[in-house]
C-alpha positions as CSV (number, residue, x, y, z in Angstrom):
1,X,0.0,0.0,0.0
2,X,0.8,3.3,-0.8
3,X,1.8,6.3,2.0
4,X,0.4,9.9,1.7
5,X,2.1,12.1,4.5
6,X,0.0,14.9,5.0
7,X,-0.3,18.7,5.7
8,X,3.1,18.6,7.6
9,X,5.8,21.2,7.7
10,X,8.2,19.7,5.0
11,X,11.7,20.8,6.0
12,X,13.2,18.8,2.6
13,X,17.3,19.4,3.2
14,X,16.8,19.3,-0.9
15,X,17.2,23.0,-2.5
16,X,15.9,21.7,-5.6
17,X,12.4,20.8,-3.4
18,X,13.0,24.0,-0.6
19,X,10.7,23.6,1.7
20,X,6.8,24.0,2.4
21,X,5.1,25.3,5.5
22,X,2.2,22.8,4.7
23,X,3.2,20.1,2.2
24,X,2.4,16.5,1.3
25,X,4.9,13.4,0.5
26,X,3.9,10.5,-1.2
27,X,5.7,7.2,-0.5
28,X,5.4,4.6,-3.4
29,X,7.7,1.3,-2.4
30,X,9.5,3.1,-0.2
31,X,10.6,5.6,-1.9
32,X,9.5,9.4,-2.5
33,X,7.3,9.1,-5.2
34,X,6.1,12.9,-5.0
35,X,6.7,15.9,-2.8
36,X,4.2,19.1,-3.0
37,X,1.8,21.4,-1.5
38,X,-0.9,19.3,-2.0
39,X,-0.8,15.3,-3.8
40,X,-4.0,13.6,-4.7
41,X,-3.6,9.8,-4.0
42,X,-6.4,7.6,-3.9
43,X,-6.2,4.4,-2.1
44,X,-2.8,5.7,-0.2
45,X,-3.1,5.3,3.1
46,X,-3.2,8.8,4.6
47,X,-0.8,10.0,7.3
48,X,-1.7,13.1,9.1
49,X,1.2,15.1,9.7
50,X,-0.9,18.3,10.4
51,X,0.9,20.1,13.1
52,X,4.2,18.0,12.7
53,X,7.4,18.9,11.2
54,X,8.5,16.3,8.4
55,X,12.2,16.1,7.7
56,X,14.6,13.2,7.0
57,X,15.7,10.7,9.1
58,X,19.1,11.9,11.3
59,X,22.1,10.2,9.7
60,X,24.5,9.3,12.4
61,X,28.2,8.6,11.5
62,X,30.4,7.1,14.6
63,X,28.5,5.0,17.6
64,X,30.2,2.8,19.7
65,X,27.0,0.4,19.6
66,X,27.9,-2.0,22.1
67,X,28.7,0.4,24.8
68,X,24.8,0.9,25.3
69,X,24.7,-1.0,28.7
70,X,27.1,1.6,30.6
71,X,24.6,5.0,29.6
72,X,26.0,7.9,31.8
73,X,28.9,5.8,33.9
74,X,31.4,7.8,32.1
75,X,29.7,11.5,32.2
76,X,33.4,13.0,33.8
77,X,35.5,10.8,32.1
78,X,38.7,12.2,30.1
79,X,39.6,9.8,27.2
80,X,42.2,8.5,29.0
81,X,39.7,7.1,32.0
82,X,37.3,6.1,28.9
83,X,39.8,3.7,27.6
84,X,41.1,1.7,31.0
85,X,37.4,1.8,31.9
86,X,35.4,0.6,28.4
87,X,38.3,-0.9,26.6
88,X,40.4,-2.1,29.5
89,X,37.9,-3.1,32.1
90,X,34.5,-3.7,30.6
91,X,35.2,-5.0,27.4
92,X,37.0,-8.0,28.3
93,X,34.3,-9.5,29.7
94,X,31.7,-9.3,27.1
95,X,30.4,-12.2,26.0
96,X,28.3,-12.4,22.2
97,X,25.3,-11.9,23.9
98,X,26.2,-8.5,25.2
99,X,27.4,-7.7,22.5
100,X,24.1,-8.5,20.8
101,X,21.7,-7.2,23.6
102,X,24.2,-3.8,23.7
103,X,23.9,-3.5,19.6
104,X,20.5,-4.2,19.6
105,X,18.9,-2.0,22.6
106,X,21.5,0.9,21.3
107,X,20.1,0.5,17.6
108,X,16.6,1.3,19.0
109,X,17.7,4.4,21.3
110,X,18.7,5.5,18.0
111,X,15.8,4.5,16.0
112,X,13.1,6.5,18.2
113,X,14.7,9.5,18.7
114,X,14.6,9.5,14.6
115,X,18.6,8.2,13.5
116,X,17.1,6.1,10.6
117,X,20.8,5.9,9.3
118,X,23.8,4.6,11.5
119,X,27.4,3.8,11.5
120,X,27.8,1.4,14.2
121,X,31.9,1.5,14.9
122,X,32.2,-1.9,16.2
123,X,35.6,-2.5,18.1
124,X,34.6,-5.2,20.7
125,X,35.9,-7.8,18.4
126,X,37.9,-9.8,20.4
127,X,36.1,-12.8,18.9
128,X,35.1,-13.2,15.5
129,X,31.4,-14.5,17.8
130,X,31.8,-10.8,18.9
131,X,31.5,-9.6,15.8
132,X,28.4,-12.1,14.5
133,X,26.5,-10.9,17.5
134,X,26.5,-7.2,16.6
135,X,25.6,-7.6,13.3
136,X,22.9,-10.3,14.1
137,X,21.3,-7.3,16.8
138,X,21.7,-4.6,13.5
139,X,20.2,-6.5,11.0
140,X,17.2,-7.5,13.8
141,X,16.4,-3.4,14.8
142,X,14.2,-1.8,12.2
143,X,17.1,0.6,10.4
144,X,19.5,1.0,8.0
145,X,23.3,0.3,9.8
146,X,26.4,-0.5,8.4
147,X,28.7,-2.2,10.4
148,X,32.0,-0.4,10.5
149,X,34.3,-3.7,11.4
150,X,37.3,-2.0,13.9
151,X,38.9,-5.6,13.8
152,X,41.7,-6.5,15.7
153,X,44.9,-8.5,16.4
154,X,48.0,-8.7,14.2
155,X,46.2,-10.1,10.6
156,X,42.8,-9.0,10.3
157,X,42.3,-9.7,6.6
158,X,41.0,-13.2,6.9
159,X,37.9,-12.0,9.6
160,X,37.6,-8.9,7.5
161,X,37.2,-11.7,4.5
162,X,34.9,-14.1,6.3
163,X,32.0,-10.8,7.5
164,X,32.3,-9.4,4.2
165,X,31.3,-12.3,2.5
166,X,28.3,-12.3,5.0
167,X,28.0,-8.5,4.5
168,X,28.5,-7.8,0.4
169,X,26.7,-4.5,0.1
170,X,27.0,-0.9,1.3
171,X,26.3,-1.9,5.0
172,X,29.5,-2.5,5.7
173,X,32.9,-0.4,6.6
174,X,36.3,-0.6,7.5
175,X,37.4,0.6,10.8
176,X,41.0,1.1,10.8
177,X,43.3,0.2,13.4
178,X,45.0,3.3,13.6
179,X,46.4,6.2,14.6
180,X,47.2,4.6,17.8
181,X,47.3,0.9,17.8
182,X,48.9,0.0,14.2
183,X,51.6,1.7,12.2
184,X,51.9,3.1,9.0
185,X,52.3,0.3,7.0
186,X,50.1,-1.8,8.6
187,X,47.2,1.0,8.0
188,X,48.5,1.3,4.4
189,X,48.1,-2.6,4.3
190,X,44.5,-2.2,6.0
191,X,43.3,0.1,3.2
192,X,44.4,-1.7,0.4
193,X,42.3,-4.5,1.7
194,X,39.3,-2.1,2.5
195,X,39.7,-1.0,-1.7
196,X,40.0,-4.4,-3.0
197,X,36.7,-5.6,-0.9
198,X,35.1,-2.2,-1.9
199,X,34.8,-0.8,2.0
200,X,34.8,2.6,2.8
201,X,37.1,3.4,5.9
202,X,37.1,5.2,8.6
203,X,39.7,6.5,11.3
204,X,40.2,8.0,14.7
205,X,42.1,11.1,15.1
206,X,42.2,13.6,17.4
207,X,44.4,15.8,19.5
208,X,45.3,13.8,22.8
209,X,47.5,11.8,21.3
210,X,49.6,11.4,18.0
211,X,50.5,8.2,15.3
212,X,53.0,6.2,16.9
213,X,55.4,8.0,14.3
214,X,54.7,11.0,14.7
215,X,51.9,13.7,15.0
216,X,50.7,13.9,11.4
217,X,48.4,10.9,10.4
218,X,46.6,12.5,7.8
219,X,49.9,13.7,6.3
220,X,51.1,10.6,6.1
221,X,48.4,8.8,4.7
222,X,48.3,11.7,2.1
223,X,51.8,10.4,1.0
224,X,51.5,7.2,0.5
225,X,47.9,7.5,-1.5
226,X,46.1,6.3,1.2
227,X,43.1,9.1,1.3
228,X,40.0,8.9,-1.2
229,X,36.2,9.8,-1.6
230,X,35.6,6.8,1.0
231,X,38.0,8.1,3.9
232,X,36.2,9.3,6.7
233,X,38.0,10.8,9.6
234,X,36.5,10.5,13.1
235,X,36.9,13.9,15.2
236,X,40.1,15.3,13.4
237,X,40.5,17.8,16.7
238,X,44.1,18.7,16.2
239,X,44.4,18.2,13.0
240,X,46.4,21.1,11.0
241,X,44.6,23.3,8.2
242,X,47.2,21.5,5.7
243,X,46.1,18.2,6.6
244,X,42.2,18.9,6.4
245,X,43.1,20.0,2.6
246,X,44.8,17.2,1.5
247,X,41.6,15.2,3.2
248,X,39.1,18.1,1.3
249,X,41.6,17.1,-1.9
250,X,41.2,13.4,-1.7
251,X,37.1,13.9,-1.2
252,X,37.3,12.6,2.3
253,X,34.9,13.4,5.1
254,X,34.8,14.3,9.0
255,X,32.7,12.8,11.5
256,X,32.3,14.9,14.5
257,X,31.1,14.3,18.4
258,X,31.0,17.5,19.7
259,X,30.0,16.5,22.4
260,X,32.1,13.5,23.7
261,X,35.0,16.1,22.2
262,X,34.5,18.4,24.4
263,X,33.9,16.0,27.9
264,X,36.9,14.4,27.3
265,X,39.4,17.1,26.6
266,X,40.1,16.2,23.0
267,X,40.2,20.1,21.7
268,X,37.4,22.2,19.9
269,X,35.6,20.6,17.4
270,X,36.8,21.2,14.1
271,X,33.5,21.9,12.2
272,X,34.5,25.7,11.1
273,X,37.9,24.7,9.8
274,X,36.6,21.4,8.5
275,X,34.3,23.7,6.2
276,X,36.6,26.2,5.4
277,X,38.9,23.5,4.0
278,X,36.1,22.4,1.9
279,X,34.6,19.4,3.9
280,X,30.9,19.5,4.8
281,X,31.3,17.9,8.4
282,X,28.8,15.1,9.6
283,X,27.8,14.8,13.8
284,X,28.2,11.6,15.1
285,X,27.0,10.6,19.1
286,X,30.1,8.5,19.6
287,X,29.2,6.9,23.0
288,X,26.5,6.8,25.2
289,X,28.0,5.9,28.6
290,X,29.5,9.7,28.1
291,X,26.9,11.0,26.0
292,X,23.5,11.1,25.2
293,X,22.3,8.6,22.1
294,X,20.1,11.0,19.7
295,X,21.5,14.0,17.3
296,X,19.7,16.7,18.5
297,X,21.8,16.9,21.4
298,X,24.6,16.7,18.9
299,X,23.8,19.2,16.9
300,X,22.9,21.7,19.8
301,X,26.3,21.8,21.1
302,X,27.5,21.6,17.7
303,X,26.6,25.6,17.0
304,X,26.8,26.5,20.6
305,X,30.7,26.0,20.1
306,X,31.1,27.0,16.6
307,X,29.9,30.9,15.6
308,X,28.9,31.8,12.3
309,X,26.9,28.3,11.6
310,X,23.4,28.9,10.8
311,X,21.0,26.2,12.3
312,X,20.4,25.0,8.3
313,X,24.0,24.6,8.5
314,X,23.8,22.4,11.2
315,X,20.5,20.6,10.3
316,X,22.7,19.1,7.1
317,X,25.5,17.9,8.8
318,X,22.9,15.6,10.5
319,X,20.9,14.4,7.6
320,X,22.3,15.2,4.2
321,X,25.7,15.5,4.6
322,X,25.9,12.4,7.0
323,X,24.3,10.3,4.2
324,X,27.4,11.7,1.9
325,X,30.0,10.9,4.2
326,X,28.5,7.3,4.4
327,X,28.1,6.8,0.7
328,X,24.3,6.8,0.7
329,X,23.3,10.4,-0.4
330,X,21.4,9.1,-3.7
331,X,19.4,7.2,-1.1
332,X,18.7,9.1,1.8
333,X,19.1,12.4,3.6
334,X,16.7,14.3,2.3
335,X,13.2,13.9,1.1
336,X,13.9,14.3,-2.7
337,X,11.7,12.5,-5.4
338,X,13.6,8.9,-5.8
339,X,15.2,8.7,-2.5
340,X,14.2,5.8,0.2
341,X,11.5,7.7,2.5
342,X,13.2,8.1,5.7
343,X,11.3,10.4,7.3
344,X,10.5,11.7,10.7
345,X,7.6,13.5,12.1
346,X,8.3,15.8,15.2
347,X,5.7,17.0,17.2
348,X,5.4,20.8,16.8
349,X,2.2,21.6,19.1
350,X,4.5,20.6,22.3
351,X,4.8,23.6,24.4
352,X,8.8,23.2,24.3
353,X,8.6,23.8,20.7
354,X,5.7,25.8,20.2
355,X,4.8,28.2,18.3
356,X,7.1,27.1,15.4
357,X,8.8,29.7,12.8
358,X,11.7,28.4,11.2
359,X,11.6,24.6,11.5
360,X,15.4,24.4,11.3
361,X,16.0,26.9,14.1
362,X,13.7,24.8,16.5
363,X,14.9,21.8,15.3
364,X,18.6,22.4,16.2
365,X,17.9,24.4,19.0
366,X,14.7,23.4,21.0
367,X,14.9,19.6,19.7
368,X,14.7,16.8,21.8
369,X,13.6,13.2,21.7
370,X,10.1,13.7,23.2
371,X,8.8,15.1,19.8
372,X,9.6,12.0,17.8
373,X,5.9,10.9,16.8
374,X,7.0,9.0,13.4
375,X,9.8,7.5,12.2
376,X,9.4,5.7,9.0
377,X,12.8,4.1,7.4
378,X,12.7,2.8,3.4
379,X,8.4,3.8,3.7
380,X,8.4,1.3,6.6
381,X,6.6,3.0,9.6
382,X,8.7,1.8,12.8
383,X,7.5,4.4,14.9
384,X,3.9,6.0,15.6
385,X,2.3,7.8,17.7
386,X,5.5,8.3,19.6
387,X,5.2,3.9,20.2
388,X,8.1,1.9,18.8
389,X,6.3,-0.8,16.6
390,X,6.9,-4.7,16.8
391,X,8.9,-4.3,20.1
392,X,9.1,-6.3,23.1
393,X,11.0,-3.4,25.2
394,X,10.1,-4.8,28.7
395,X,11.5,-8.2,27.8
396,X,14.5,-6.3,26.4
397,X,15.4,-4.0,28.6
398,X,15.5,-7.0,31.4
399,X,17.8,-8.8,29.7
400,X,20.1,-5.7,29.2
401,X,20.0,-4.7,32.8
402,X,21.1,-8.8,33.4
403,X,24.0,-8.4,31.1
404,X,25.4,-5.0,32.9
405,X,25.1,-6.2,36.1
406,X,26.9,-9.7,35.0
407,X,29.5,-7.6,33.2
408,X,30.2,-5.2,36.0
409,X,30.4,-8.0,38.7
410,X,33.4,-9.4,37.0
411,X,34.7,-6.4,36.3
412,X,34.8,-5.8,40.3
413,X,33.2,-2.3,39.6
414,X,29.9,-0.2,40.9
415,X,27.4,0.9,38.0
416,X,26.1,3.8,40.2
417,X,29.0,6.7,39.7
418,X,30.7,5.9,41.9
419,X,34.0,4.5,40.0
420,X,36.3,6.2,38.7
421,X,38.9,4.6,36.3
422,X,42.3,5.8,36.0
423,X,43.9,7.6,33.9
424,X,45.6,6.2,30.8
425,X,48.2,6.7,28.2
426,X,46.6,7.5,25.5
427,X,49.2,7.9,22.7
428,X,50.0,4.5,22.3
């Protein structure tokens, strides 16, 4: 059946289609068939959208999926306490159906607060089961993920190998080892796998710490041809202007966290210079035991640190532009005629929103996860009504609250704020 989505607010993030203070969208097999002021569809089924804004679904570009289980334990934590604590503590004692229950309950934060797109950055791979169990919980939540494999050990080409014969489309990446846990030629050996299997990659960078060999990653990958139109960096914070050309150059991308950037110390997010050198930025969460999981929160503290962005600006970066930096922008991140409908209805009669004059403005700056009354992903409705759809959430959420507790008993640590990791060193 046919989907008419009607008399909403369109807010299209196409310039071609503007925008329409009271518009209709048509979805025809899950895509945009039609997008105007008013679309005669007999025997759609109708969606009222009257007093909602419709917009595209929030593309996010970095999570740390499997981290869902520890929301808020690491709200003070420096990176250097978020590595002993998540990567040093926790994470050895994660079995596959953590990892799955972590994936999967993390997937669906992000799903109803209206992230129809994610990059799940999966480095709890130290099992190849590890690995089977996250993408199990992805392909089981109603969304579009790809699985950005942060593999590791010594030789990672035969698991990369084995999931991508499991994953052969666009919904998987390559997360690469370094900066700070391979060296140059192993990263240069890591991306020439990535371009024979086809994978975009992506890489961590920022400004607490440099490449085992010295302090200019992006530099060096520029030398040995290591940067292309599938390079994603993930923060940048430190990076040099020079080196944010030569990733402009290549047609590389930036992922920013603005807000896990600024908790734990890394340096100012990088989204001025990152445009100024060319590169429309994406916004990312990161990780939800420091941060909260949905984008509005992202991008609010995106242009309270950065002067000079307008709210449109920042709106793209979390739609549009994080479909381009994934590879996906024919198909989604913005409601243009063709594209999957991802769409999201917020509520715009809530008093924390209302009266509503640019949509943009009060998306970016009054958001929040309350007004998420729709979510539809590829014309599928998954959310209505402000209800999740086809979820057993009690049932779920026990089983998550079974596997922290099991996880931080034999870690020997409190869940209630009350630990506090030390520090680590963070360039190595």
């Amino acid at each position: 059946m046919n989907t008419l989505v009607r008399g909403g607010m369109v807010v299209s993030m196409d310039p071609a289609a503007g925008d329409l203070p009271r518009g209709d969208v048509l979805i025809e097999d899950g895509r945009i068939a039609a997008v105007a002021p008013g679309i005669d569809a007999p025997g759609a089924e109708v969606v009222d959208a009257s007093g909602k804004i419709v917009l595209p679904g929030f593309v996010d570009t970095h999570r740390h999926t499997w981290q869902t289980a520890f929301r808020g334990l690491g709200a003070g934590w420096t990176f250097g306490q978020y590595r002993v604590a998540m990567h040093g503590t926790l994470r050895p004692h994660y079995r596959p159906e953590d990892v799955y229950l972590g994936n999967l309950l993390g997937r669906i934060e992000a799903l109803a607060s209206g992230v129809t797109t994610m990059l799940d950055w999966f480095h709890c791979a130290d099992r190849p089961e590890n690995a089977d169990a996250a993408i199990q919980a992805l392909r089981e939540a109603p969304g579009r993920s790809i699985f950005c494999y942060g593999a590791a050990g010594p030789d990672i080409a035969p698991e990369i190998r084995r999931v991508r014969a499991v994953l052969p489309g666009d919904d998987m990446a390559l997360g690469l080892r370094g900066p700070f846990l391979s060296t140059m030629d192993e990263t240069a050996a890591d991306v020439a796998l990535a371009r024979e299997l086809g994978l975009a990659v992506s890489v961590h960078v920022h400004g607490t710490g440099g490449w085992p060999r010295g302090d200019r990653p992006i530099a060096e990958m520029h030398e040995r041809g290591l940067l292309d139109d599938r390079t994603t960096v993930v923060h940048g914070n430190g990076l040099s202007d020079d080196q944010l050309a030569m990733l402009a150059d290549a047609g590389g991308s930036v992922s920013i966290s603005p807000d896990v950037e600024l908790k734990m110390g890394f340096a100012p997010p990088i989204t001025g210079r990152a445009l100024a050198a060319g590169i429309r930025p994406s916004l990312s969460v990161d990780d939800c035991p420091s941060a909260g999981g949905d984008m509005f929160g992202a991008m609010r503290t995106a242009i309270a640190v950065e002067r000079g962005l307008t709210t449109r600006d920042i709106l793209g970066f979390a739609t549009i532009d994080g479909a381009r930096t994934c590879g996906l922008a024919a198909r989604t991140g913005s409601i243009t005629v063709g594209k999957d409908a991802d769409l999201v209805l917020l509520d715009a009669e809530d008093p924390s929103v209302f009266p509503v004059g640019d949509p943009a403005g009060t998306i970016v700056t009054a958001g929040h996860p309350g007004l998420v009354d729709s979510v539809f992903v590829a014309g599928r409705a998954v959310k209505r009504h402000g209800r999740l759809l086809g979820l057993d959430l009690p049932a779920l959420r026990a089983r998550l609250l079974e596997s922290r507790d099991r996880i931080a008993a034999a870690a020997g640590i409190a869940v209630d704020g009350s630990w506090q990791p030390q520090e680590a060193d963070v360039t190595r």
